[in-house]
Residue, then its C-alpha position, 0 to 999 in steps of 0.5 A: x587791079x592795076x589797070x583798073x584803079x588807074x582807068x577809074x582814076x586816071x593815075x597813070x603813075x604805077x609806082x603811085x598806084x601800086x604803092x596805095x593798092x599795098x596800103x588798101x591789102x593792109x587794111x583790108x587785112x586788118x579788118x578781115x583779122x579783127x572781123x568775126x571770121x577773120x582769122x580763119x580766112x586768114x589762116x594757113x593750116x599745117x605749115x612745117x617748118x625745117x627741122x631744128x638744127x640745134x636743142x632750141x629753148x627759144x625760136x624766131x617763129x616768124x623768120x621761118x614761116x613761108x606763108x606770110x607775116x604772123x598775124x596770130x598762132x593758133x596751133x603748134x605741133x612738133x615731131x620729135x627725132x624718134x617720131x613719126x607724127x606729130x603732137x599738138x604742143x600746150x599754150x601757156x601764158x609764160x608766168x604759169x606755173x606748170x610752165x616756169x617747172x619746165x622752163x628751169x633749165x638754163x644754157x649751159x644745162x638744158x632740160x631736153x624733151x623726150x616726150x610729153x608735154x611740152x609747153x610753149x609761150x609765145x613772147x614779142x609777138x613772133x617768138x616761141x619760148x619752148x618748155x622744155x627745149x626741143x631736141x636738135x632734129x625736131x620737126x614743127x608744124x604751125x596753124x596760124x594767121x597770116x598777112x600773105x604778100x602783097x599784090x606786086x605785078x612783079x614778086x606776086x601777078x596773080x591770085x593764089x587761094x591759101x597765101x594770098x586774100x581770095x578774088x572776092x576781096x579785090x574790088x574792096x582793094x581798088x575801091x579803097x586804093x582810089x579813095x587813097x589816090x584821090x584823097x592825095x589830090x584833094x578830090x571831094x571823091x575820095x568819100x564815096x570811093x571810101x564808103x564802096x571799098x567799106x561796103x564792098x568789104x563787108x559784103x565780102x566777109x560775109x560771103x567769105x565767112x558765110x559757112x562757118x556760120x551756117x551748120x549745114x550747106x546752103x540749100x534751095x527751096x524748090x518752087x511750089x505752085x501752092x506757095x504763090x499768092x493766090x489771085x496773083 
């Protein structure tokens, strides 16, 4: 991507060109997210996490993910000490009753999980609220939607399918990190180099997000020679 925004504009300063290829990810990403299939091509499913070192009431979600910043939880799961799979955790908004029952505990006095259910609130964004505390050794297993890292010729060359947006997004990328390089310069060429990284976008959310919405796989219909048009 690179070697290609530096060809179509003739920007041969690398850190410049690297750094508008990380803002075109950013806002890829966030279109992709806000989009009607969005999370689910962003999503990473099944991710544990190490185990908790201590009875834990409150958790830093996103410190311990390794897939990529929290764009949004979708699930949470937990395996307790004397488990050996895993149960689905129970959204809840934190002012809800049933969760202020659980969460009564304090510090000094935690109220420990032995079973089930268990509760949780996500509060500031990233953080985990857990009603009642989880018990030290506890096992937690995440879906959610995340911002993979961003392309970097160093930390991150090449394309991996699960952490980082698919190959079908990249010429939306390039066309969006010369629009940015042009529009530095002034360059009246930055609009159309905008209007193709939003068109190649969309196009590619379509196709990514294209079998979610269809109920069965794609099919072809076979060619029939009763379908021409008769005297064509």
């Amino acid at each position: 991507m690179l070697a290609l925004i530096s060809q179509r504009t003739k920007i041969k300063n690398d850190p410049k060109v690297l750094n508008e290829l990380r803002a075109a990810y950013r806002w890829a990403v966030n279109r992709i997210f806000n989009s009607a299939d969005g999370p689910q091509l962003l999503v990473t499913v099944g991710e544990e996490l190490p185990a908790l070192v201590a009875t834990t009431r409150d958790y830093d979600l996103e410190t311990n993910l390794v897939g990529g910043s929290l764009l949004g939880l979708q699930t949470l799961w937990a395996k307790l000490p004397s488990e050996t799979i895993f149960t689905r955790l129970i959204p809840r908004e934190i002012s809800q009753q049933d969760f202020i029952a659980m969460d009564s505990s304090t510090a000094a006095d935690p109220q420990i999980a032995t079973g089930y259910p268990v509760f949780y609130a996500v509060t500031n964004f990233g953080q985990v609220r857990f009603a009642p505390s989880l018990p030290a050794a506890t096992v937690l297993r995440a879906d959610y939607s995340r911002i993979g890292p961003a392309p970097d010729p160093t930390t991150n060359p090449t394309q991996q399918d699960g952490t980082d947006l698919p190959s079908l997004f990249h010429d939306a990328l390039v066309n969006k990190a010369c629009a940015h390089l042009f529009d530095t310069l002034d360059d009246d060429r930055a609009g159309g180099w905008e209007t193709r990284a939003i068109d190649f976008l969309n196009t590619a959310i379509y196709t990514a997000g294209k079998g979610t919405r269809t109920a069965r796989p794609v099919e072809t219909r076979p060619f029939r020679r009763g379908n021409r048009r008769r005297g064509i």
